[in-house]
C-alpha positions in Angstrom: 0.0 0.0 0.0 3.0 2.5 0.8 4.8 1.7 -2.6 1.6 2.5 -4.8 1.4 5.7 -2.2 5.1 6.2 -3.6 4.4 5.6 -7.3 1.2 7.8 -7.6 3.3 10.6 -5.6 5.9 10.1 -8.0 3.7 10.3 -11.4 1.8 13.6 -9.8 5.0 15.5 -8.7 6.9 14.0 -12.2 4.2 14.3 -14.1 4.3 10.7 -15.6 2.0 8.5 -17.5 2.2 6.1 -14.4 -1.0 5.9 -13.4 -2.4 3.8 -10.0 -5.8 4.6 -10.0 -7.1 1.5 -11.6 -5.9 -1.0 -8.9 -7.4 1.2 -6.3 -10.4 1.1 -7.6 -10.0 -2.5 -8.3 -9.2 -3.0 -4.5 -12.8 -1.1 -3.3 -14.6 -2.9 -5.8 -13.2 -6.0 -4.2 -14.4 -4.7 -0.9 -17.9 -3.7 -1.9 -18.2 -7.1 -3.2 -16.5 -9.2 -0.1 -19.7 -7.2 1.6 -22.8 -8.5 -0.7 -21.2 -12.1 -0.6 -21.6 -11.9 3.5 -25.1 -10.3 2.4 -26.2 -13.3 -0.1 -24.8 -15.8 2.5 -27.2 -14.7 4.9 -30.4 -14.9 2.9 -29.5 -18.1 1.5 -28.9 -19.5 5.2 -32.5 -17.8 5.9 -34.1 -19.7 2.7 -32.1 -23.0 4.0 -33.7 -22.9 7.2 -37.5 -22.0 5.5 -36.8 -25.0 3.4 -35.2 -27.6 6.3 -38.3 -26.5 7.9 -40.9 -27.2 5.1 -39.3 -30.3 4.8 -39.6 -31.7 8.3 -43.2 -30.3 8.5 -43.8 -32.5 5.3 -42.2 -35.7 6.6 -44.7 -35.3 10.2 -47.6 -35.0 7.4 -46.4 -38.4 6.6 -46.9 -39.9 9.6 -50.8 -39.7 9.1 -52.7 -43.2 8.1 -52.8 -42.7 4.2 -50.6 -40.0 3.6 -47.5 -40.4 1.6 -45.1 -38.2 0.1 -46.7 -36.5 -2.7 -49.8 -36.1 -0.9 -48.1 -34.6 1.7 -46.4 -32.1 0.2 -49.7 -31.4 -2.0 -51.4 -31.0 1.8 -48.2 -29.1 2.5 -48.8 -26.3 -0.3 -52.2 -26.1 -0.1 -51.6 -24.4 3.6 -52.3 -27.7 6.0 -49.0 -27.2 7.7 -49.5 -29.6 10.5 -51.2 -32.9 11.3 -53.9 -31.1 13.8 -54.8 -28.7 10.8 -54.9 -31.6 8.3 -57.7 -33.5 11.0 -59.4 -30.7 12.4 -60.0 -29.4 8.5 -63.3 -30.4 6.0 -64.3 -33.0 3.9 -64.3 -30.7 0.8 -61.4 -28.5 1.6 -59.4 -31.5 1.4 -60.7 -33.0 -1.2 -59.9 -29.7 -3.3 -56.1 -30.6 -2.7 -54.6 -32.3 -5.8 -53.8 -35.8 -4.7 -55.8 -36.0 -1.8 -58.8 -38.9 -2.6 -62.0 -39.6 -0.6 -60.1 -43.0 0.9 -57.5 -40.6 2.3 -60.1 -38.2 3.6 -62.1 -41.3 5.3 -59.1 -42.8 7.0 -58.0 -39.2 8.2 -61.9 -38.7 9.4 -61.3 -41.7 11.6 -58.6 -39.9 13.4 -60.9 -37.4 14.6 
């Protein structure tokens, strides 16, 4: 850092085509992006955790009589995010849920 202090007090007082300018700005550039990297690290740990959590909320659908995967994560999307919601919820809502068929909604109305 003290030598391109030198050089660029060299080409002002000599008057030189030296120019240091361009790895100076290099070295901020390199700075401003060292600080969005630490900023994209943090909202993909936030979208990690969203998604480890969706996940394990899906598998606990599972556990219900009738309910695999698929259907789970169709129950999943379509906003029954636990197994209380998924029993405590109506017939028609659901059998609105893509994947969801009136056995699965029987052996879940036995639960109740």
């Amino acid at each position: 850092m003290i030598s391109k202090f030198l050089s660029k007090l060299k080409s002002v007082l000599f008057k030189s085509s030296v120019s240091v300018d361009a790895p100076l700005k290099k070295e901020k550039k390199a700075t401003k992006s060292a600080k969005t990297s630490k900023t994209k690290t943090k909202t993909k740990t936030k979208t990690k955790t969203k998604s480890v959590n969706s996940k394990k909320n899906i598998e606990t659908l599972t556990t219900l009589p009738g309910v695999g995967a698929k259907s789970a994560k169709a129950l999943y999307e379509a906003g029954f995010k636990t197994t209380k919601a998924v029993i405590a919820a109506d017939e028609k809502d659901l059998l609105a849920v893509s994947g969801v068929g009136i056995n699965l909604v029987k052996k879940l109305k036995k639960l109740k």
